[in-house]
C-alpha positions as CSV (number, residue, x, y, z in Angstrom):
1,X,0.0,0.0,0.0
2,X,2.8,2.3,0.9
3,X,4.1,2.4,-3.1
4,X,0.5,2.6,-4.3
5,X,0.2,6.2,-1.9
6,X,3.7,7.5,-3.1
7,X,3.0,6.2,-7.0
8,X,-0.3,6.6,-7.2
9,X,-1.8,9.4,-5.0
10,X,2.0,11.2,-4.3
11,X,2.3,11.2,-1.1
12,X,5.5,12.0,0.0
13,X,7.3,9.2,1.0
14,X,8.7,10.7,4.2
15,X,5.5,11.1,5.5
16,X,4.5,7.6,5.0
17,X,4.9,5.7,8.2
18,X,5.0,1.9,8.5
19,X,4.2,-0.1,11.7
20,X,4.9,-3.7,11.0
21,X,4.6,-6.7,13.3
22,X,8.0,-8.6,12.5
23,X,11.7,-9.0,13.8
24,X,13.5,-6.0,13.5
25,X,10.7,-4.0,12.9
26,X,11.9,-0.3,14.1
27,X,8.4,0.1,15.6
28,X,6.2,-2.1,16.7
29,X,2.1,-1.7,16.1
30,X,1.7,-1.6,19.4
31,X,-2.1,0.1,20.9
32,X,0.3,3.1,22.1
33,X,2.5,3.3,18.7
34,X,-0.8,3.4,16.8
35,X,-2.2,6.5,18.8
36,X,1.0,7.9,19.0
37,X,1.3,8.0,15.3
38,X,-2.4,9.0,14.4
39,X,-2.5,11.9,17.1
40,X,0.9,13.2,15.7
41,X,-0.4,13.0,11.9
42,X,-3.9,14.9,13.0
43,X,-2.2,17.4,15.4
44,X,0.5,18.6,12.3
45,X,-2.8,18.5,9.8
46,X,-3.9,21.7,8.1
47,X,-6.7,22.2,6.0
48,X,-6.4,20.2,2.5
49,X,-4.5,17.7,3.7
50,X,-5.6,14.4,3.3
51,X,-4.9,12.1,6.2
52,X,-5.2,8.0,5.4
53,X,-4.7,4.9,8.2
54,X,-4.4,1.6,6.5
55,X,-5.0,-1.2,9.0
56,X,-4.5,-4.9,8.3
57,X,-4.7,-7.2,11.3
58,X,-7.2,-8.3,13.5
59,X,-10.2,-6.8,15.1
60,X,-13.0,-7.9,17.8
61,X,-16.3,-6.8,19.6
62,X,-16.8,-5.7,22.7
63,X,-19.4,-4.9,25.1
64,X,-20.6,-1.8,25.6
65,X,-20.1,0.1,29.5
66,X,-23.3,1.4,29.7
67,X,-25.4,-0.9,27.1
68,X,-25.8,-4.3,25.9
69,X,-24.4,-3.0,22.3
70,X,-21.3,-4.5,20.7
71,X,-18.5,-2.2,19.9
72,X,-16.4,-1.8,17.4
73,X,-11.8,-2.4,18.0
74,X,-8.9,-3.0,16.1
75,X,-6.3,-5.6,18.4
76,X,-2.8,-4.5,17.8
77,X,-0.4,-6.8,18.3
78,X,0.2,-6.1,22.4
79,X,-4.0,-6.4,22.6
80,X,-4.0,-3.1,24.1
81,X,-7.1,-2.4,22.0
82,X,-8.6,0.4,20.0
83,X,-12.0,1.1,20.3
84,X,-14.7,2.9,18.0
85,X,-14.8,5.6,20.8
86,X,-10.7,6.1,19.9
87,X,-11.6,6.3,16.1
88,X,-14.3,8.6,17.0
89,X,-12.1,11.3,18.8
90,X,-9.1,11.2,16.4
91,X,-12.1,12.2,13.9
92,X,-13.6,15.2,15.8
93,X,-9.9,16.5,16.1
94,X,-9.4,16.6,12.2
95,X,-9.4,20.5,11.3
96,X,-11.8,21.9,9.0
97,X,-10.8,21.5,5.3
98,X,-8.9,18.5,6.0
99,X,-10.0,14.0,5.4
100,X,-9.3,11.7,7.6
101,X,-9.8,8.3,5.4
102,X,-9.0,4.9,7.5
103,X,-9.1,1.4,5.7
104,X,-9.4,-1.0,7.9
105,X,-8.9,-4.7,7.0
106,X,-9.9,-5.9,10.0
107,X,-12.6,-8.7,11.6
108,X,-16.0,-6.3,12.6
109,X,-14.7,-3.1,10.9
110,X,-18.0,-1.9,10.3
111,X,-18.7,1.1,11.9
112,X,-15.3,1.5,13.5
113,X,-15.6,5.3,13.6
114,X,-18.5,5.8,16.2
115,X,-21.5,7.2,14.9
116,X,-20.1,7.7,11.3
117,X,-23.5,7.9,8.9
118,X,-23.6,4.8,7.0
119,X,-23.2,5.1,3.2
120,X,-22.8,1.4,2.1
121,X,-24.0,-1.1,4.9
122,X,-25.2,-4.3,5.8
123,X,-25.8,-6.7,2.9
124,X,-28.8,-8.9,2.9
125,X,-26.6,-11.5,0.6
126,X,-26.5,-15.0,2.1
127,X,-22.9,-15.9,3.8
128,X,-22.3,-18.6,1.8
129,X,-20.3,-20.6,-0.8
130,X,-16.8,-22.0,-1.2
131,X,-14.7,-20.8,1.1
132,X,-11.3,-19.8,-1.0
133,X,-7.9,-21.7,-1.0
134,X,-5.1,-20.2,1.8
135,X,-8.1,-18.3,3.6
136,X,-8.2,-17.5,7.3
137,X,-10.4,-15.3,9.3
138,X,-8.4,-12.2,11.2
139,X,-10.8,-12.5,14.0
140,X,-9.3,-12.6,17.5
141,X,-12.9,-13.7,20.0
142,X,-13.6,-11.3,22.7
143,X,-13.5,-14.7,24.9
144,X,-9.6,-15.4,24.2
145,X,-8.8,-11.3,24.7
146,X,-10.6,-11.9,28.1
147,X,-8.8,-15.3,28.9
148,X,-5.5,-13.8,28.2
149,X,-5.7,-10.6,30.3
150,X,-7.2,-12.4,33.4
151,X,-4.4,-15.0,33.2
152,X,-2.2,-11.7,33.3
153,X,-4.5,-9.6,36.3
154,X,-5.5,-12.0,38.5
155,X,-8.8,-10.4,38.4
156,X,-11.6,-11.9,38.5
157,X,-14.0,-9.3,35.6
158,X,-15.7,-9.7,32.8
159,X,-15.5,-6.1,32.1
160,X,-12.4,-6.4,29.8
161,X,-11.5,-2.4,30.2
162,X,-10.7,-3.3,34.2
163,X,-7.7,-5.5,32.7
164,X,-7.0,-3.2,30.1
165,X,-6.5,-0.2,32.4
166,X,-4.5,-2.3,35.1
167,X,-2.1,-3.8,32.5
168,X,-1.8,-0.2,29.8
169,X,-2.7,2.3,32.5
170,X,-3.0,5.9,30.8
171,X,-2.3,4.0,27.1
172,X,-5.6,2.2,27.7
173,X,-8.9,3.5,25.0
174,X,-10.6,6.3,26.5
175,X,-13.9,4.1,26.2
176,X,-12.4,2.1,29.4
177,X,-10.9,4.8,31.1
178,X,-13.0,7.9,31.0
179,X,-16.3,8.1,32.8
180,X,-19.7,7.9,30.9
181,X,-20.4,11.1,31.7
182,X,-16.8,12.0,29.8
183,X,-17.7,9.6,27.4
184,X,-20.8,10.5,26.2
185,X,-20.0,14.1,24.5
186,X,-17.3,11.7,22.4
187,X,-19.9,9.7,21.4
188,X,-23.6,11.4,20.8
189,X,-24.3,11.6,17.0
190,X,-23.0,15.1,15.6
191,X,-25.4,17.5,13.7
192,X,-23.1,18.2,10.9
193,X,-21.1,15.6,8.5
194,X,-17.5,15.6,9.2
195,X,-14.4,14.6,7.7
196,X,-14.1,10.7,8.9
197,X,-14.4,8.2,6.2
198,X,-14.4,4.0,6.6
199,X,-13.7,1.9,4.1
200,X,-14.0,-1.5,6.4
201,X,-13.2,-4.4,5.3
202,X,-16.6,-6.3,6.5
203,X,-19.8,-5.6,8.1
204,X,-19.9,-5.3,12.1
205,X,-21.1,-8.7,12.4
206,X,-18.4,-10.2,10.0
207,X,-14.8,-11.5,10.2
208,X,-12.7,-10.4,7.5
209,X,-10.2,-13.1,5.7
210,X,-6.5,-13.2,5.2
211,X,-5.4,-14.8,1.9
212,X,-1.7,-15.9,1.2
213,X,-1.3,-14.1,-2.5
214,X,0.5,-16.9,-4.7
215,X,2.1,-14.1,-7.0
216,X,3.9,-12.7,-3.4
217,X,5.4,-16.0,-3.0
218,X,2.7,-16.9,-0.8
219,X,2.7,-14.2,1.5
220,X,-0.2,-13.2,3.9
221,X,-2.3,-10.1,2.8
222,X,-5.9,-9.1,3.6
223,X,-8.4,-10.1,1.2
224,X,-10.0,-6.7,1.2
225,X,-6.5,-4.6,0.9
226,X,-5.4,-7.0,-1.8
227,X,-9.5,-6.0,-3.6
228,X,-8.7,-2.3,-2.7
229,X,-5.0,-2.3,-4.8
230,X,-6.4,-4.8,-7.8
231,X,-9.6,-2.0,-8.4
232,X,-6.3,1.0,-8.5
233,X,-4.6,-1.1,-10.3
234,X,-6.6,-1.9,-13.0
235,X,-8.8,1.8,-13.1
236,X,-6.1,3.9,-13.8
237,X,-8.7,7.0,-13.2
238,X,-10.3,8.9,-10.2
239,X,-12.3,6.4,-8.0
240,X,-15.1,7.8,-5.7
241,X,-14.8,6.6,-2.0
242,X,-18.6,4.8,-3.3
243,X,-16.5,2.9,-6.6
244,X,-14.2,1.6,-4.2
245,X,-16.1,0.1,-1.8
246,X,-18.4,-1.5,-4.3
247,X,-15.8,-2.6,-6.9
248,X,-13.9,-4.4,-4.1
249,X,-17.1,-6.3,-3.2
250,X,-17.7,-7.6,-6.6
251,X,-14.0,-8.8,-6.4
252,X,-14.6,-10.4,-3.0
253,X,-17.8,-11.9,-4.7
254,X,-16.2,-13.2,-7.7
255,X,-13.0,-14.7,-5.3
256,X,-16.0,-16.6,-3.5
257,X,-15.3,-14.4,-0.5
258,X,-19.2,-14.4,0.4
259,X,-18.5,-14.4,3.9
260,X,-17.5,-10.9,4.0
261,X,-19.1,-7.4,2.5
262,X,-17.0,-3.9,2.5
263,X,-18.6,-1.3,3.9
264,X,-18.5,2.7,3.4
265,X,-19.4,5.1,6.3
266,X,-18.6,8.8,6.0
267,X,-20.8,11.9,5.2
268,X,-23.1,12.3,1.8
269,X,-20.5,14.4,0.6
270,X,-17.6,12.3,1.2
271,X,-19.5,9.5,-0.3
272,X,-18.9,10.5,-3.9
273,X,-15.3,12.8,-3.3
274,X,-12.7,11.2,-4.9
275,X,-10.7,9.0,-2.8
276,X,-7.5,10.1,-1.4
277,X,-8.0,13.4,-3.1
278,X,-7.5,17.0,-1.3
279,X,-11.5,18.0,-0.2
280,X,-13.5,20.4,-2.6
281,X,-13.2,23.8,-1.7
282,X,-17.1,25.6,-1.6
283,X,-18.0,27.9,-4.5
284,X,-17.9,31.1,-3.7
């Protein structure tokens, strides 16, 4: 994805910042590193810039603090987890005139930003069908997250945010460690569209599959992020964030990936901008 931004959508490549689970990676895509890096990239943002967070890995649902919802988090690789509620507040810091896009390859990516409206959602398509050669879900269950973390506490919770907050203190998401009363101004629906847009990888109630790509010598890539460079790849023109989304289903659909549907969810407006393209000044 990196030479698709620099190539493609010139980026400059020394703003281009990899965090890659491997030996001798330089950083590590810890829950803190991730923040660290997506704060720092909003807090230097100005006004037609276009910000963009590419996430492969794994992802989970959680319960909700003060409902019986499910919520929405990306598991970095320390499972110091990142919450819809986290996606929600990097969004409302973006400055005016500037995009925030996130891709996230992830299992129950689906409304990962909190309260985003949704643009392409929910299919009513039967999960089923052949499930494709080399194909394994990125899901890690909210069961094993819990198992591991009480092994580590000692405590006896289900609540997995009292773990969280014992073992990651002050790195811990907000959703565990603020109180709802903090909370809730994060999270209430917004009156006015703003500049978060989600291209996830499946709906809420999906997992999303990694494939090992023959032509990469068999290496492990997200089936959505490998949809997402084939539609560039082959449309050399401007995409909308809609085209996208929808071309990479039909590639999903056609690789028998039935199991999982891409979803958009960002403003009306956004829905149709070009993606990774500076935002549309008004007319005066």
């Amino acid at each position: 994805m990196r030479e698709v931004l620099v190539a493609r959508f010139g980026f400059d490549p020394n703003h281009v910042e990899l965090l890659i689970d491997k030996p001798g990676s330089l950083t590590m895509p810890t829950g803190a590193n991730i923040m660290k890096a997506l704060s720092g990239m909003i807090d230097q943002a100005e006004p037609g810039d276009v910000l963009f967070f590419h996430y492969s890995g794994h992802g989970t649902l959680i319960e909700a603090r003060n409902s019986s919802k499910k919520e929405e988090a990306i598991v970095p690789c320390d499972f110091n987890l990142i919450t819809s509620v986290d996606f929600r507040q990097l969004v409302n810091r973006v400055p005016k005139g500037a995009t925030f896009t996130i891709l996230s390859d992830s299992c129950h990516s689906g409304g990962l930003i909190d309260k985003e409206t949704e643009q392409i959602g929910p299919s009513s398509n039967p999960r089923n069908g052949i499930t494709p050669p080399f194909c394994k879900p990125k899901e890690i269950p909210f069961e094993s997250l819990l198992q591991y973390f009480t092994s580590i506490t000692s405590k006896i919770s289900t609540d997995i945010g009292t773990h969280l907050v014992e073992v990651f203190g002050s790195d811990a998401s907000l959703m565990f460690r603020l109180p709802l009363h903090e909370l809730e101004p994060i999270s209430k629906p917004y009156l006015k569209p703003d500049e978060g847009i989600l291209l996830s990888g499946c709906q809420a109630n999906e997992t999303s599959a990694d494939v090992e790509i023959m032509e990469n010598g068999r290496k492990p890539c997200g089936a959505f992020s490998n949809a997402v460079q084939m539609v560039l790849k082959e449309k050399s023109g401007p995409l909308s964030n809609r085209e996208i989304v929808l071309m990479a289903r039909k590639i999903l659909m056609m690789k028998h990936f039935n199991h999982q549907h891409p979803c958009l969810y960002c403003s009306d407006e956004n829905a149709d901008a070009i993606f990774l393209s500076p935002p549309q000044k008004p007319s005066p």
